[in-house]
Gaussian input, Z-matrix of N, CA and C with variables (Angstrom, degrees):
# hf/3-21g

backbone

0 1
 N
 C     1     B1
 C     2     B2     1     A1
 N     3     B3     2     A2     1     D1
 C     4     B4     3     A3     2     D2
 C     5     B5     4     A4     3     D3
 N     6     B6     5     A5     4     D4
 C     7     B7     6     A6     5     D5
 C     8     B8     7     A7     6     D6
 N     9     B9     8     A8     7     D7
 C    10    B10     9     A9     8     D8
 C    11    B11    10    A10     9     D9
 N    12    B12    11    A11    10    D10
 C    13    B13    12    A12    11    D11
 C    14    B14    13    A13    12    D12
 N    15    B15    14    A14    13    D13
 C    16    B16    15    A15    14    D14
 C    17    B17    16    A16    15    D15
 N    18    B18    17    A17    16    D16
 C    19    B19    18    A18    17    D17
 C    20    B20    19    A19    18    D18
 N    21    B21    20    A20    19    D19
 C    22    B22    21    A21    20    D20
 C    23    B23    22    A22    21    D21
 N    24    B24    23    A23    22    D22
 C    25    B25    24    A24    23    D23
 C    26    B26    25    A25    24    D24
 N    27    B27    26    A26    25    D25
 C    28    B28    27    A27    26    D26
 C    29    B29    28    A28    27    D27
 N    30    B30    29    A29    28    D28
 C    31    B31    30    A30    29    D29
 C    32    B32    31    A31    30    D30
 N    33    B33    32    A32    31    D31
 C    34    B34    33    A33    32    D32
 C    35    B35    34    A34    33    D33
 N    36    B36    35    A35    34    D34
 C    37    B37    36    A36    35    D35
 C    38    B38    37    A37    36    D36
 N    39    B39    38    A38    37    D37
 C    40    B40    39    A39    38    D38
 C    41    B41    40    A40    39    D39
 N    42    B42    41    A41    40    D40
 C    43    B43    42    A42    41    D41
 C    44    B44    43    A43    42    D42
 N    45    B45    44    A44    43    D43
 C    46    B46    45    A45    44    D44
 C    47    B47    46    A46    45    D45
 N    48    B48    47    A47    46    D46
 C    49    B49    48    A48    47    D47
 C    50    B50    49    A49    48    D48
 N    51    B51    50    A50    49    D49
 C    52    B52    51    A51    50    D50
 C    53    B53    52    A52    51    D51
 N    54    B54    53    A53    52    D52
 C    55    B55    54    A54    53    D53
 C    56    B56    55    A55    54    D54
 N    57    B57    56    A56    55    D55
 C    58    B58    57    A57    56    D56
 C    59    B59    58    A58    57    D57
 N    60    B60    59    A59    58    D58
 C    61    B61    60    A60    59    D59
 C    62    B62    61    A61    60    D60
 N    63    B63    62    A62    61    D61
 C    64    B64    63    A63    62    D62
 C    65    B65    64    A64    63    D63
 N    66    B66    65    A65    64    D64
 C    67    B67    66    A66    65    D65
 C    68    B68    67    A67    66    D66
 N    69    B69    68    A68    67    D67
 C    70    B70    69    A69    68    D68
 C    71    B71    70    A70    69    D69
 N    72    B72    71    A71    70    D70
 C    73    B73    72    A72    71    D71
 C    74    B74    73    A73    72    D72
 N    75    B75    74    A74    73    D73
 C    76    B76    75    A75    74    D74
 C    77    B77    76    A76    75    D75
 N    78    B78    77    A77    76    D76
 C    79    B79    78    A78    77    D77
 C    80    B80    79    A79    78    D78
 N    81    B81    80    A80    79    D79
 C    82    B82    81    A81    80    D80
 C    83    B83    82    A82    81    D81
 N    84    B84    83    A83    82    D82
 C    85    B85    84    A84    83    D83
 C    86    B86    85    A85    84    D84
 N    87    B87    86    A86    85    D85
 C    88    B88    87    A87    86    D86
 C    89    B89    88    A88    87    D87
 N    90    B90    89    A89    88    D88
 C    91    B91    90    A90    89    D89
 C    92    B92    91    A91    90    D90
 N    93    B93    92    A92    91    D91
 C    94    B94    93    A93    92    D92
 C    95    B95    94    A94    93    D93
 N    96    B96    95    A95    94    D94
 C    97    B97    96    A96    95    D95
 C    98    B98    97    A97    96    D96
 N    99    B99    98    A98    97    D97
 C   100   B100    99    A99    98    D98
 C   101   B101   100   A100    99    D99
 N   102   B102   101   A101   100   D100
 C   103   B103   102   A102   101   D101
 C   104   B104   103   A103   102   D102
 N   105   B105   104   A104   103   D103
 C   106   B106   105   A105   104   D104
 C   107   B107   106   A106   105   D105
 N   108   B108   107   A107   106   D106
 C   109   B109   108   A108   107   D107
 C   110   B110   109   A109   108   D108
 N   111   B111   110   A110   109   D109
 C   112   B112   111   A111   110   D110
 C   113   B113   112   A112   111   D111
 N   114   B114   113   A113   112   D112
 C   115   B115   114   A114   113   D113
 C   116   B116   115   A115   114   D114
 N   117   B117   116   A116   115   D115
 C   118   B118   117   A117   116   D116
 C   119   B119   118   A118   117   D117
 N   120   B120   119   A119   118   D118
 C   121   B121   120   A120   119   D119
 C   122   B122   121   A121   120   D120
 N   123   B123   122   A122   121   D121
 C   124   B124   123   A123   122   D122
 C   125   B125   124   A124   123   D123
 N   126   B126   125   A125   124   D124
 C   127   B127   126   A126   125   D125
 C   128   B128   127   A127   126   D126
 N   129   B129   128   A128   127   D127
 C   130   B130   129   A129   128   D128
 C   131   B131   130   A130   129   D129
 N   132   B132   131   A131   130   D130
 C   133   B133   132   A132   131   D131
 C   134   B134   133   A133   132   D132
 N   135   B135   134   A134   133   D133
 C   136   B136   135   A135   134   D134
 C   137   B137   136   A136   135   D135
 N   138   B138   137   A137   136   D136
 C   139   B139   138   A138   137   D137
 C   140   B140   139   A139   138   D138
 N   141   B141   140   A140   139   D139
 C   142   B142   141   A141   140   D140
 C   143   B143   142   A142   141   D141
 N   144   B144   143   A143   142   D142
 C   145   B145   144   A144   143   D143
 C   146   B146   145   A145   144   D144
 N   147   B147   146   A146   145   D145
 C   148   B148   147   A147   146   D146
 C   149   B149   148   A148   147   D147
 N   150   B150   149   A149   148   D148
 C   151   B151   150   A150   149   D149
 C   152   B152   151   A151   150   D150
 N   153   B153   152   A152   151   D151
 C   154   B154   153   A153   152   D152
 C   155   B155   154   A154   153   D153
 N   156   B156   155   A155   154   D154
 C   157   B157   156   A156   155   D155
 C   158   B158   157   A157   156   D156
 N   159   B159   158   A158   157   D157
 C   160   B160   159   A159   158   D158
 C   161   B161   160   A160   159   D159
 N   162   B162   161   A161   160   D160
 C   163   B163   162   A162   161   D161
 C   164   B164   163   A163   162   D162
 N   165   B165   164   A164   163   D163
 C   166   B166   165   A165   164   D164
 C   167   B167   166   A166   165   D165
 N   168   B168   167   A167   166   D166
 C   169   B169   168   A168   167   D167
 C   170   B170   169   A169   168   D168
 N   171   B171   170   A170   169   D169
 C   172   B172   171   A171   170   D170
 C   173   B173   172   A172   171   D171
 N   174   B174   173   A173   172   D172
 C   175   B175   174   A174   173   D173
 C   176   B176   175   A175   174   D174
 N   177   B177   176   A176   175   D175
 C   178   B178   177   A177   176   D176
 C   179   B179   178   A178   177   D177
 N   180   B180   179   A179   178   D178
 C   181   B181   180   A180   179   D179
 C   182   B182   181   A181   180   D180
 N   183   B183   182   A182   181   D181
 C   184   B184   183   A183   182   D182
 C   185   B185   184   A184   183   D183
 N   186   B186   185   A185   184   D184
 C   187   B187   186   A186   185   D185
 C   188   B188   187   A187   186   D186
 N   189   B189   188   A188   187   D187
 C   190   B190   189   A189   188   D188
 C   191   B191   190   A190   189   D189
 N   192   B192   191   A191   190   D190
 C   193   B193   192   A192   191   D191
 C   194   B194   193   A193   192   D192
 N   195   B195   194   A194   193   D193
 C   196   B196   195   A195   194   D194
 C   197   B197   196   A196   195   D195
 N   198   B198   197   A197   196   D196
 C   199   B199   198   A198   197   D197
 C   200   B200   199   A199   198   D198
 N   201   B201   200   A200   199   D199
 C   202   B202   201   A201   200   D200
 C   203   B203   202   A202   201   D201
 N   204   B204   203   A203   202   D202
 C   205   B205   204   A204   203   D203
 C   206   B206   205   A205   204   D204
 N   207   B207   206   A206   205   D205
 C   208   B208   207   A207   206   D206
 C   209   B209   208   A208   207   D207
 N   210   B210   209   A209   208   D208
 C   211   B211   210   A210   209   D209
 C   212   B212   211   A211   210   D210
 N   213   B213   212   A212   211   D211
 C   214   B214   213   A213   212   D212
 C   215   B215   214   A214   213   D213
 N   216   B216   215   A215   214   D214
 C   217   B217   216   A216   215   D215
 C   218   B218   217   A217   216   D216
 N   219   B219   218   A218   217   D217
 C   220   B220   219   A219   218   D218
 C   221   B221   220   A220   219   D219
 N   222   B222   221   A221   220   D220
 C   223   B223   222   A222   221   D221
 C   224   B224   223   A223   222   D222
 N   225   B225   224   A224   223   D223
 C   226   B226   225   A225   224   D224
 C   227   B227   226   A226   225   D225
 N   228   B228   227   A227   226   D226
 C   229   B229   228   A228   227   D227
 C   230   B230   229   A229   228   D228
 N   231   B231   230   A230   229   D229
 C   232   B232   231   A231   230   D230
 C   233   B233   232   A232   231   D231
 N   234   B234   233   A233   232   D232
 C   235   B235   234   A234   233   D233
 C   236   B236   235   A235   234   D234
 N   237   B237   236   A236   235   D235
 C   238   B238   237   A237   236   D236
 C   239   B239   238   A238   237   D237
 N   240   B240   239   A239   238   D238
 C   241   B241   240   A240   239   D239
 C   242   B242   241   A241   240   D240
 N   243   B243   242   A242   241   D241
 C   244   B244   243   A243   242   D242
 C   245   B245   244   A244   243   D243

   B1=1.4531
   B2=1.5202
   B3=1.2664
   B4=1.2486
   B5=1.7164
   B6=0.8786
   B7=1.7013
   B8=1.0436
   B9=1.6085
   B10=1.1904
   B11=1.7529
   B12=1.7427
   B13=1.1566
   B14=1.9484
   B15=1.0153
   B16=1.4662
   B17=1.5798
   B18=1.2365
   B19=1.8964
   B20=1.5540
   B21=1.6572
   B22=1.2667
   B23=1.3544
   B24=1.3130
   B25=1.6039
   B26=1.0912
   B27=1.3000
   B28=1.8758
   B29=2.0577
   B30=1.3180
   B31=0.6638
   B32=2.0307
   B33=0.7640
   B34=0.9580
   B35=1.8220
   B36=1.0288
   B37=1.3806
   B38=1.5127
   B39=1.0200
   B40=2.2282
   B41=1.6980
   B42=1.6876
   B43=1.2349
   B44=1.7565
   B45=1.3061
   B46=1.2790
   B47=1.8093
   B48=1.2051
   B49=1.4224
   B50=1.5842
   B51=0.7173
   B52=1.5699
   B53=2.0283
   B54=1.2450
   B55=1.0842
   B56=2.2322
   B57=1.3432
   B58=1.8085
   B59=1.1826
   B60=1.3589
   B61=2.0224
   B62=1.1526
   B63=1.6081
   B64=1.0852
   B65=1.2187
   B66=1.1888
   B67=1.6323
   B68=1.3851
   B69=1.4493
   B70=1.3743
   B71=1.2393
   B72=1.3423
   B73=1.5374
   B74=1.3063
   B75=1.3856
   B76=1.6683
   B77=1.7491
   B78=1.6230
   B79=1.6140
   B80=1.6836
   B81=1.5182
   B82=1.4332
   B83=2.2037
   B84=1.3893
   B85=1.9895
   B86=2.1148
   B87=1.0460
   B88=2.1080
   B89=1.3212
   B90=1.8262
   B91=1.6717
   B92=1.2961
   B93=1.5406
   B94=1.7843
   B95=1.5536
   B96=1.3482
   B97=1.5957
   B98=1.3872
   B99=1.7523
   B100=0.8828
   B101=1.9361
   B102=1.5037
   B103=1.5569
   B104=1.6381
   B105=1.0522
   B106=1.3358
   B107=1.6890
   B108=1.3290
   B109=1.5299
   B110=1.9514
   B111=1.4699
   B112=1.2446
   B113=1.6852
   B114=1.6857
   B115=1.0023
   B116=1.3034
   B117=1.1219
   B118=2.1252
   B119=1.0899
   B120=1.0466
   B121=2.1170
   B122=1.5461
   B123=1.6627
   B124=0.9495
   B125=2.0594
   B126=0.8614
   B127=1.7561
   B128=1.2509
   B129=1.0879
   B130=1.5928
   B131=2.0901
   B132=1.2342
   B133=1.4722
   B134=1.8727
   B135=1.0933
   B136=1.8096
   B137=1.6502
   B138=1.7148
   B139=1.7274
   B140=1.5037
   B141=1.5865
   B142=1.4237
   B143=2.1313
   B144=1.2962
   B145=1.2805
   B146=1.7401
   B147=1.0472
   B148=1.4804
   B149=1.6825
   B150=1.2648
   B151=1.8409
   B152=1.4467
   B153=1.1778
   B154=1.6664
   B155=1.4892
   B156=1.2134
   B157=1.8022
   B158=1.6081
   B159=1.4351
   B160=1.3994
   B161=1.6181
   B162=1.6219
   B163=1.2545
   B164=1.4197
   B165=1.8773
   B166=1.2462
   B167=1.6647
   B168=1.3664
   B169=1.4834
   B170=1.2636
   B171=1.6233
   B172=1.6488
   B173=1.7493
   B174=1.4132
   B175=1.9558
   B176=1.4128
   B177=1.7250
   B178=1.5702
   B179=1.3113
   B180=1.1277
   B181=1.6572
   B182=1.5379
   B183=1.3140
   B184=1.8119
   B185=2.1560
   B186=1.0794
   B187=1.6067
   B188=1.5794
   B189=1.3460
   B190=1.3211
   B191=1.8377
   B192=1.0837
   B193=1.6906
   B194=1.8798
   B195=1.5717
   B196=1.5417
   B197=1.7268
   B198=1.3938
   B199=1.6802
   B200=1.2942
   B201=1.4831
   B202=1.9626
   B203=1.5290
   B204=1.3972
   B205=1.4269
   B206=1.4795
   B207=1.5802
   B208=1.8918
   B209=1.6128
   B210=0.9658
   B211=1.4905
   B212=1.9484
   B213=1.3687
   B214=1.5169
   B215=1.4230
   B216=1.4339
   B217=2.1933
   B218=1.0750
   B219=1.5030
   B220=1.4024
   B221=1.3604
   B222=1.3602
   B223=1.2838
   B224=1.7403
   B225=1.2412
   B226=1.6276
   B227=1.3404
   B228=1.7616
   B229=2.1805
   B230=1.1294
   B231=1.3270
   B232=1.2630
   B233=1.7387
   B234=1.1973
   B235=1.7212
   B236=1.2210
   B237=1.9857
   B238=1.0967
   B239=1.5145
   B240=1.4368
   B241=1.2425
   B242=1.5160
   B243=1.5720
   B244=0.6995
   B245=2.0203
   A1=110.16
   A2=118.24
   A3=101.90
   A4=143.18
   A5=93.15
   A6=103.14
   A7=139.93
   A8=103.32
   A9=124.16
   A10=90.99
   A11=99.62
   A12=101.18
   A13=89.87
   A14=110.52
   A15=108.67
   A16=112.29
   A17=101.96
   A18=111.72
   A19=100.90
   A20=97.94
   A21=113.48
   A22=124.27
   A23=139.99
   A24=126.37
   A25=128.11
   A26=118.55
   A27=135.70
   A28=101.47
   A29=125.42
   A30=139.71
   A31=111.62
   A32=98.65
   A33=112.77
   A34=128.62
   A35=89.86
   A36=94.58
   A37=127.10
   A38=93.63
   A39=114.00
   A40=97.07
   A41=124.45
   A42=130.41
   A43=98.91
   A44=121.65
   A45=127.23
   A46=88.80
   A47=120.30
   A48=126.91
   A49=95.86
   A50=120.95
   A51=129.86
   A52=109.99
   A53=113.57
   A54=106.18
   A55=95.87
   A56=75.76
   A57=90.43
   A58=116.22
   A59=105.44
   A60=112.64
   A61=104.56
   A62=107.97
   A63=114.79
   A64=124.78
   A65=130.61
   A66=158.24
   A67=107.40
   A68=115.53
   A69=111.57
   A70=129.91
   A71=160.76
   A72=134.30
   A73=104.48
   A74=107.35
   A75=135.22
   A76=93.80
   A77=105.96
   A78=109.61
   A79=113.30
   A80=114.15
   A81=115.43
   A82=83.99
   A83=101.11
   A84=99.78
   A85=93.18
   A86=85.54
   A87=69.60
   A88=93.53
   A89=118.59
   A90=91.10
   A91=105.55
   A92=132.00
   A93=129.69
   A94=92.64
   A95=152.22
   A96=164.15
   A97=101.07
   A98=117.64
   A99=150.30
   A100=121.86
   A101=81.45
   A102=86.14
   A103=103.19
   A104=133.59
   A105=125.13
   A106=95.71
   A107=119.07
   A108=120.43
   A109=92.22
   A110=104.83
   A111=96.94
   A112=112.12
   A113=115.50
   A114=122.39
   A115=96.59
   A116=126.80
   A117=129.43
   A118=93.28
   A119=85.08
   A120=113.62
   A121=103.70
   A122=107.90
   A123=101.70
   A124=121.99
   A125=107.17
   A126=126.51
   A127=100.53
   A128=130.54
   A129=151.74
   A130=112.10
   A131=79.32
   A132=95.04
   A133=104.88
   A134=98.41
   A135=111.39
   A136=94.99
   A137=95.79
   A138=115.56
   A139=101.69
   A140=103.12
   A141=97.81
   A142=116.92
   A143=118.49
   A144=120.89
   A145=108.37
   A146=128.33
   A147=141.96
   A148=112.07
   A149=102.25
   A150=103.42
   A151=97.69
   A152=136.40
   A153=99.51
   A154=109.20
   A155=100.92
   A156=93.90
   A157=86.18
   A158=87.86
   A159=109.53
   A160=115.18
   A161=109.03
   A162=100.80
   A163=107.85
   A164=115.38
   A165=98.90
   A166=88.66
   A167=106.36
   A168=110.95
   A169=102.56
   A170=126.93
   A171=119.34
   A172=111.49
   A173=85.58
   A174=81.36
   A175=128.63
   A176=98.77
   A177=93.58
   A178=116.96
   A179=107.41
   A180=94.55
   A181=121.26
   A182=105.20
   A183=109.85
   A184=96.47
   A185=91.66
   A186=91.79
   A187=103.50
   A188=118.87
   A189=135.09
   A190=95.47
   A191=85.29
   A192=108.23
   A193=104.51
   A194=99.57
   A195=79.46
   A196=112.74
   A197=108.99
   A198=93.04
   A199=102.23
   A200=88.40
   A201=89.47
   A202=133.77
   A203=102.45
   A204=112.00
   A205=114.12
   A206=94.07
   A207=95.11
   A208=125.65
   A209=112.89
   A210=110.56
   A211=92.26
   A212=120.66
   A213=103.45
   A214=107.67
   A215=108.59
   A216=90.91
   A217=127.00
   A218=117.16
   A219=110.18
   A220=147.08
   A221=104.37
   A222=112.40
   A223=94.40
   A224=113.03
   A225=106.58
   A226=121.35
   A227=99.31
   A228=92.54
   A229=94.34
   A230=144.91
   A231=130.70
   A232=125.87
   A233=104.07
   A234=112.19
   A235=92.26
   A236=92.70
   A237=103.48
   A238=135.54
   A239=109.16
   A240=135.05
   A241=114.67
   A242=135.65
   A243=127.17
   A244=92.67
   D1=27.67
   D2=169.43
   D3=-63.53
   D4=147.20
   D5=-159.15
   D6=50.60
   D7=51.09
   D8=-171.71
   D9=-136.44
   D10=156.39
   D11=-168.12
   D12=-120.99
   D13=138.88
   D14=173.21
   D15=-75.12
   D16=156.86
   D17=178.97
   D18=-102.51
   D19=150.94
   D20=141.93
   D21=-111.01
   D22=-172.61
   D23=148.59
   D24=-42.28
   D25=-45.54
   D26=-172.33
   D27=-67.25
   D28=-31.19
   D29=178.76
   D30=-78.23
   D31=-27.28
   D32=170.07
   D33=-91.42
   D34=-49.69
   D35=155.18
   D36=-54.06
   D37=-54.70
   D38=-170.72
   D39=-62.18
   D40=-26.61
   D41=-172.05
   D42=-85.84
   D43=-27.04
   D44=-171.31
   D45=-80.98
   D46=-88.19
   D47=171.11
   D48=-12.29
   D49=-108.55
   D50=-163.82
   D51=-22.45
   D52=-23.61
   D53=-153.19
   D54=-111.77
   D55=-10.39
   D56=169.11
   D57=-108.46
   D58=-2.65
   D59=165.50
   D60=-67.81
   D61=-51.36
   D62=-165.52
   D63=-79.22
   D64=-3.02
   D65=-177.83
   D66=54.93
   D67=54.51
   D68=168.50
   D69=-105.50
   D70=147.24
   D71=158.26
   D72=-73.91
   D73=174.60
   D74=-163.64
   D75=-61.27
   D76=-39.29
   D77=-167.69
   D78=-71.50
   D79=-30.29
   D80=-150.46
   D81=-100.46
   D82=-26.34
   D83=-179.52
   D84=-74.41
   D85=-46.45
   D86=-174.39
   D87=-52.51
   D88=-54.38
   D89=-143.96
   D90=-78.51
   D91=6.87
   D92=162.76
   D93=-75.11
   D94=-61.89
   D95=173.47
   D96=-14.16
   D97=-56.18
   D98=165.13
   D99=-32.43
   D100=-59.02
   D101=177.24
   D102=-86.40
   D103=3.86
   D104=-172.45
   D105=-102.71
   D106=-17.22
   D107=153.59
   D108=114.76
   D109=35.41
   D110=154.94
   D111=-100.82
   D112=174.83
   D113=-161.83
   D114=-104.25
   D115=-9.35
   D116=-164.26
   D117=-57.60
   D118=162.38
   D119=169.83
   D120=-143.01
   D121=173.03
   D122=-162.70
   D123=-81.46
   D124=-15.10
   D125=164.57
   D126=-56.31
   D127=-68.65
   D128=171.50
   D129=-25.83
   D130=-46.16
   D131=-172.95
   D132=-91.49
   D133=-36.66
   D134=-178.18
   D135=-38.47
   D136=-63.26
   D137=-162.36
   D138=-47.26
   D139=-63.14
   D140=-168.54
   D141=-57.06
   D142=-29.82
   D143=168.32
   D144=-65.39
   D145=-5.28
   D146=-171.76
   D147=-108.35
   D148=-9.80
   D149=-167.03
   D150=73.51
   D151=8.33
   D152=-175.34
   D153=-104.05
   D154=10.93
   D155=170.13
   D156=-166.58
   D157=155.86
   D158=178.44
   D159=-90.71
   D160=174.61
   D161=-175.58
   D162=-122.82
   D163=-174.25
   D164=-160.37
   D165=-118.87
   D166=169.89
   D167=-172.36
   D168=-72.01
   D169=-41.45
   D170=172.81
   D171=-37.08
   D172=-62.66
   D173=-179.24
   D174=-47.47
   D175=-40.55
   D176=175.85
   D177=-61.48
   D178=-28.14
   D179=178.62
   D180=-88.67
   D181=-16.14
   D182=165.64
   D183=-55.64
   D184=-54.97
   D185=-162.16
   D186=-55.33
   D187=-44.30
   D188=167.93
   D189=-23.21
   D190=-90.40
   D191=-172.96
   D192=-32.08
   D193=-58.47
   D194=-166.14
   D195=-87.55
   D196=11.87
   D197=166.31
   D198=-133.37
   D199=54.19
   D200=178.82
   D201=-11.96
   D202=75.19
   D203=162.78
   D204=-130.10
   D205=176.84
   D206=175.36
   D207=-52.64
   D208=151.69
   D209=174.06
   D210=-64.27
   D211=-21.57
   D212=-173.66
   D213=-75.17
   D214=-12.99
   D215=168.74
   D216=-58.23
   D217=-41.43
   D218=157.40
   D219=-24.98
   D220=-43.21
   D221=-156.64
   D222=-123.42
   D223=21.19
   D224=165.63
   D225=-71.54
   D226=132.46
   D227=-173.57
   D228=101.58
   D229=-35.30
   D230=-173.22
   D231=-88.14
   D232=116.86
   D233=-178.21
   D234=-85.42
   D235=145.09
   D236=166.14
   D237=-32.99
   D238=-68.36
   D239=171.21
   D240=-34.26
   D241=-13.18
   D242=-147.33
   D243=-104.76

């Protein structure tokens, strides 16, 4: 699994939040992901907002970039332990 970051729920969530701040759908955030020279699509991206697949550290930081916030939005809600 390299370079991939595993999910929790909270992670998942904070990726949903972020992506309805920004008022985008799942289709119009890949195809900006897209121009930042990721390969996702929008199924691709569904899963990972779903828990059913994880994501990759490139993306997080595409998403980083286009809703300019901290890498700590991500990970709000999340205990260590978890």
């Amino acid at each position: 699994m390299k370079g991939l970051i595993l999910q929790n729920v909270s992670l998942q969530t904070n990726l949903r939040r972020l992506r309805a701040s920004a008022g985008l759908s799942q289709r119009e955030l890949t195809a900006k992901m897209n121009l930042l020279g990721s390969t996702i699509d929008r199924n691709t991206y569904t899963k990972i907002e779903l828990g059913t697949r994880n994501i990759k550290v490139t993306d997080l930081v595409a998403l980083q970039q286009i809703y300019k916030v901290d890498f700590g939005e991500f990970f709000k809600g999340i205990a260590p332990h978890e």
